[in-house]
C-alpha positions as CSV (number, residue, x, y, z in Angstrom):
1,X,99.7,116.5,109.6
2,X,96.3,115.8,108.0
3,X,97.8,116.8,104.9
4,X,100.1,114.2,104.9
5,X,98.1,112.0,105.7
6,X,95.7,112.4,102.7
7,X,98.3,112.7,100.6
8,X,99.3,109.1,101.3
9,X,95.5,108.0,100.9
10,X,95.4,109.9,97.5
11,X,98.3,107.6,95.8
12,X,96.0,105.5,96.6
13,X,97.4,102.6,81.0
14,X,97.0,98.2,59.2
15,X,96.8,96.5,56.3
16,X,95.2,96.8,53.2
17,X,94.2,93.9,51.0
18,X,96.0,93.9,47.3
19,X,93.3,94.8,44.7
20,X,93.0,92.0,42.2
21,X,93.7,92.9,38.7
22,X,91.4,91.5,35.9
23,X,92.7,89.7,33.0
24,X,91.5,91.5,29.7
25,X,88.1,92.2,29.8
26,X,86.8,88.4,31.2
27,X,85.3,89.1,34.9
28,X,86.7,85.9,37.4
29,X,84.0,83.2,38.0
30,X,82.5,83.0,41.5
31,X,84.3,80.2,42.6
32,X,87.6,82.2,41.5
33,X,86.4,85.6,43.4
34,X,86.0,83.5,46.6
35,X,89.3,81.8,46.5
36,X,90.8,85.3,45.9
37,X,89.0,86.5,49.0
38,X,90.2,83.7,50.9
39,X,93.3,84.4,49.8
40,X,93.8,88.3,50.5
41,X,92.3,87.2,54.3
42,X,94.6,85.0,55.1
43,X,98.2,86.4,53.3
44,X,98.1,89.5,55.1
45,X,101.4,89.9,58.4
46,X,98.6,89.6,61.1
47,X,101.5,90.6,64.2
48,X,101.8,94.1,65.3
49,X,104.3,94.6,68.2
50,X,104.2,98.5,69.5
51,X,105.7,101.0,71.8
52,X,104.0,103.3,73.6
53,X,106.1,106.7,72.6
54,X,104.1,109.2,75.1
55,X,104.4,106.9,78.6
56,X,108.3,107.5,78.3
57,X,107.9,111.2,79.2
58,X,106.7,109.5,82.9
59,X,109.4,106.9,82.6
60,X,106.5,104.3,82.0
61,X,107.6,101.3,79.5
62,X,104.4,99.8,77.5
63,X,104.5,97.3,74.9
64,X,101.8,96.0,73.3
65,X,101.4,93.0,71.2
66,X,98.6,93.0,68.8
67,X,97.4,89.9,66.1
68,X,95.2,90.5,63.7
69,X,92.4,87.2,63.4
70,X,90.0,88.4,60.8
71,X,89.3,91.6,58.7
72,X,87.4,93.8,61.5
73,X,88.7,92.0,64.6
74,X,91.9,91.5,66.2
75,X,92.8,90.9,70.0
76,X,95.4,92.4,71.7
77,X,97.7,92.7,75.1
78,X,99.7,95.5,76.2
79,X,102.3,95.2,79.6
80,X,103.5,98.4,81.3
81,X,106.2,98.8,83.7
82,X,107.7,101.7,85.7
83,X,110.9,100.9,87.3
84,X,111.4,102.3,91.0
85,X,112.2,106.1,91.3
86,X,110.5,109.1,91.9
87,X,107.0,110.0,91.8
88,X,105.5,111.4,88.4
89,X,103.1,114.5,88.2
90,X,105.3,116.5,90.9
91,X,103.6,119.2,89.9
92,X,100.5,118.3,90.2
93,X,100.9,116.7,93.7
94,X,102.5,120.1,94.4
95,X,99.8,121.7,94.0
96,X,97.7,119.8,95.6
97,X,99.6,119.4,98.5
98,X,102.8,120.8,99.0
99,X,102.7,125.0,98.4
100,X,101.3,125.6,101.7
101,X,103.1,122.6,103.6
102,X,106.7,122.3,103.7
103,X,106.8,118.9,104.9
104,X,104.1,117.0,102.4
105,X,106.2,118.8,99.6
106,X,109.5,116.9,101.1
107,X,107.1,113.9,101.5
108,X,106.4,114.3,98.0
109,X,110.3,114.5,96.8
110,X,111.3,111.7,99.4
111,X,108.7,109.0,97.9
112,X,109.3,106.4,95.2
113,X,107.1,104.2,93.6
114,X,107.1,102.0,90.7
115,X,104.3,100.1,88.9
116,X,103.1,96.6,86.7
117,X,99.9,96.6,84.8
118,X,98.5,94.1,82.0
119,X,95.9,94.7,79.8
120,X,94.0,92.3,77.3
121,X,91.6,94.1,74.8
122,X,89.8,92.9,71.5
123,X,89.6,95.2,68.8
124,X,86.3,95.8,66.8
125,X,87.6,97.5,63.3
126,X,84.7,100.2,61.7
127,X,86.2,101.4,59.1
128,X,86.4,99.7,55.3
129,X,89.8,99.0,55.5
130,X,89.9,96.6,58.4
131,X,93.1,94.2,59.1
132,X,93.9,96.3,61.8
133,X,94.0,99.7,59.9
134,X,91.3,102.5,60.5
135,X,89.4,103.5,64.0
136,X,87.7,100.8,65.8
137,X,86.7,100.5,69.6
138,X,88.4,97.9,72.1
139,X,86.7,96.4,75.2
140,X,89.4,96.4,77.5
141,X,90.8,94.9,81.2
142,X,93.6,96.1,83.2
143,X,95.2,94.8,86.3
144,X,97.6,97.1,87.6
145,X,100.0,97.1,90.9
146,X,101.8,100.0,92.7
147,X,104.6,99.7,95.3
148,X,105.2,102.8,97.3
149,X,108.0,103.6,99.5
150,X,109.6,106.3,101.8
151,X,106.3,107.8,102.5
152,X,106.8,110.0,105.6
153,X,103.8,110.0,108.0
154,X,104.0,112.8,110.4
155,X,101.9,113.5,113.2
156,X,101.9,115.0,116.9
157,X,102.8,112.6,119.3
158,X,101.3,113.1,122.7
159,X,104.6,115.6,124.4
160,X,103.0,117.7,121.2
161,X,106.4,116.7,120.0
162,X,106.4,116.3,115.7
163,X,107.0,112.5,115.1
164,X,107.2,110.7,111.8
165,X,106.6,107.3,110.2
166,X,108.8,106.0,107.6
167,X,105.6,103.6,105.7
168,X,105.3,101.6,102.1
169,X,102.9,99.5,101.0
170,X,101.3,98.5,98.0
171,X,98.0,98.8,95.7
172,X,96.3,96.7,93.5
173,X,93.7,97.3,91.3
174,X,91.1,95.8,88.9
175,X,89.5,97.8,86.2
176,X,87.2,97.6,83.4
177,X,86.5,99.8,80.2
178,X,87.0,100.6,76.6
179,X,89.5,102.2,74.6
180,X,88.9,104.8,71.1
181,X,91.7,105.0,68.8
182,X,92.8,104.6,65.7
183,X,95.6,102.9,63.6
184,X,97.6,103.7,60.3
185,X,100.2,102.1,58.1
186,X,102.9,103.7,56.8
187,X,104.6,101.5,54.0
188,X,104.5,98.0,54.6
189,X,105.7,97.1,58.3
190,X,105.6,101.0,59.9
191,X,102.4,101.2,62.0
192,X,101.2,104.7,64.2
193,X,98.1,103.8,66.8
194,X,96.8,106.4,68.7
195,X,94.9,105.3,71.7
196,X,92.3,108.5,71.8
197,X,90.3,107.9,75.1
198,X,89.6,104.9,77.0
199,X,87.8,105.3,80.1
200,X,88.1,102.6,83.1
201,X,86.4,102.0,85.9
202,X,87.5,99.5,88.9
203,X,88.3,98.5,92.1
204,X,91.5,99.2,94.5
205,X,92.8,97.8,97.3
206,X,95.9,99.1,99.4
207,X,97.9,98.2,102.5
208,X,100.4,100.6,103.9
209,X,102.7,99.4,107.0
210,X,104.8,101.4,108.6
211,X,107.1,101.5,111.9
212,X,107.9,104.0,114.6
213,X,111.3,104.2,115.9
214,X,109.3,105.1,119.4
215,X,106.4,103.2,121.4
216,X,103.3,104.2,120.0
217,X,100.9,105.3,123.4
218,X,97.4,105.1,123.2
219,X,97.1,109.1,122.5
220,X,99.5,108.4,119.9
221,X,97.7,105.8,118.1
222,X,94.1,107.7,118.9
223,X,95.7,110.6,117.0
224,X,96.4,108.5,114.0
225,X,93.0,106.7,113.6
226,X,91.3,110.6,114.0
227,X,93.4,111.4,111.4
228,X,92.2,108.9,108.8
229,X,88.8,109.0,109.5
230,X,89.0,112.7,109.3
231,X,90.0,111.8,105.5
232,X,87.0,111.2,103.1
233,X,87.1,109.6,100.2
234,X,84.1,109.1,98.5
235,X,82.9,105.3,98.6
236,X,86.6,104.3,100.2
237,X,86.8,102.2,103.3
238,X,89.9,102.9,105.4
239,X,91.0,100.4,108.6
240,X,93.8,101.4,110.9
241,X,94.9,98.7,113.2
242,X,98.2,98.6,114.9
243,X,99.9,95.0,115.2
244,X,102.1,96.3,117.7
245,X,103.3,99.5,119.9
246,X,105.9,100.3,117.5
247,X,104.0,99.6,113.8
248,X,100.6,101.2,112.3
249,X,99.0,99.4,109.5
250,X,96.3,101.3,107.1
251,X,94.1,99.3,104.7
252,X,91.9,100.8,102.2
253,X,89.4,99.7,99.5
254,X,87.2,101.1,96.9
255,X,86.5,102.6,93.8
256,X,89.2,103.8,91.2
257,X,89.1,105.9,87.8
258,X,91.3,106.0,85.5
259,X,92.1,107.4,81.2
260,X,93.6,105.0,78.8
261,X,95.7,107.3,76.0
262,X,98.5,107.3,74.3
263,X,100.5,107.5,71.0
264,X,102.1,104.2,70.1
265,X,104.5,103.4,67.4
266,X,104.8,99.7,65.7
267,X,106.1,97.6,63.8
268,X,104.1,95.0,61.4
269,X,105.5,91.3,60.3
C-alpha cells in the first residue's frame, strides 16, 4: 500500500551577584571596587544540572548540564534518550495515515522505536543579571539517532496476493540552529529554564532492511521500487536495491527540520 509505504519514509530536542555594602559614608578605593568585582565573578555555584519536565509526557529522558564561565556566557550539553517502545504522536500519525487505512493504523500500533541525541550549545546572557539568570540566545548542535522496528511493509505481490515485509532500520541526523529561552532562580540552588523556541535545520540519512518470508520475483520487486519513487519528498533521495531474492533495502537522504522547546527544572551547586 503506498500509504504504508510513505508512512515508513515519513519517520524518516541564575545567579545574582551579592550587593556590596558600604562602610559609613567612605566610598571603596578603585583598587578595592575591582577586587570586589573579581570577587562576586568568581564566588558564584557556576554548575547547573537540569531535567527536562515536558519530554517525559513522550517518554523522552533529557538532561542537561550547564557551567556558567563568565557573567553573560556559559556553555552547555544536554543528552536525550527514549528507551524502546511505542511510537509517540499516535494521533497525529493517525491522522495522517491511519483513518482511512486499516492496515497503516496497525502499522502504526505494531512499530517501536527509540532514540539518542546530544546537543552542545553556548549561551549568550542579555539581560543585566547574567550568571546564567535572565533570557539569552544559544547557538546550538544536535546529533540525534532513531532505531525503528516492526515496520510492516505491505504490498501486492504479483498472484495480486497482499504480502508484507517485516523491516527496521535506523536514522541519523545532523542539525544546526539556535535556541530562545530564558532562566530563573528560585532561592539559592532551585533553577526553572524554559527553552522557548529553537529552530534546527540538518541533514538525515536512513537505511531500512527488511526480509520476505517468500522469493521476491522481479514483478515483486518492480512493484516496490514504483512504490517509492511514487513517494516525494521534497529534496530527499531514496535508493531501493535488493541484496537478495528474499531481502529489500531502502536508503534515504536529505533535509530535516526540527523545534527545540521545553520546560526544564534544575538544580544549582
Amino acid at each position: 500500500m503506498k500509504s504504508t509505504t510513505f508512512l515508513l519514509l515519513a519517520l524518516i530536542l541564575i545567579f545574582q551577584g551579592s550587593l556590596i555594602a558600604q562602610s559609613d559614608s567612605v566610598a571603596p578605593s578603585p583598587s578595592t571596587m575591582v577586587t570586589l568585582q573579581t570577587e562576586q565573578a568568581t564566588s558564584f555555584e557556576n554548575n547547573i544540572i537540569k531535567l527536562n519536565v515536558t519530554a517525559l509526557f513522550v517518554k523522552n529522558f533529557t538532561v542537561q548540564y550547564e557551567r556558567i564561565i563568565k557573567k553573560y556566557l556559559s556553555g552547555a550539553i544536554s543528552v536525550r534518550y527514549m528507551p524502546n517502545g511505542s511510537l509517540p504522536y499516535k494521533n497525529f500519525f493517525y491522522n495522517q495515515f491511519g483513518d482511512d487505512d486499516p492496515e497503516a493504523k496497525e502499522t502504526i500500533e505494531n512499530m517501536k522505536v527509540n532514540n539518542f541525541a546530544v546537543t552542545p550549545e553556548v549561551r549568550f546572557y542579555v539581560g543585566k543579571k547574567g550568571f546564567g539568570q535572565g533570557f539569552y540566545i544559544a547557538p546550538s548542535y544536535r546529533y540525534a539517532k532513531f532505531n525503528v522496528s516492526n515496520i510492516e511493509y505491505n504490498y501486492n505481490d504479483d498472484e495480486d496476493e497482499n504480502s508484507t515485509i517485516l523491516m527496521s532500520g535506523k536514522l541519523s541526523s545532523n542539525y544546526g540552529g539556535f535556541v530562545i529561552g530564558a532562566q530563573w532562580l528560585f532561592g539559592s540552588h532551585v533553577t526553572l529554564d524554559w527553552w522557548i523556541f529553537g529552530p534546527l535545520f540538518g541533514v538525515e540519512n536512513s537505511n531500512f532492511n527488511g526480509n520476505s518470508d517468500y522469493k521476491l520475483t522481479a514483478e515483486d520487486k518492480a512493484q516496490i521500487i514504483e512504490n517509492v519513487n511514487d513517494i516525494d519528498i521534497p529534496g530527499t533521495t531514496t535508493e531501493v536495491s535488493f541484496p537478495d531474492d528474499y531481502s529489500v533495502s531502502v536508503q534515504l537522504h536529505g533535509p530535516i527540520y526540527g523545534v527545540a522547546f521545553g520546560l526544564a527544572v534544575g538544580f544549582r551547586f
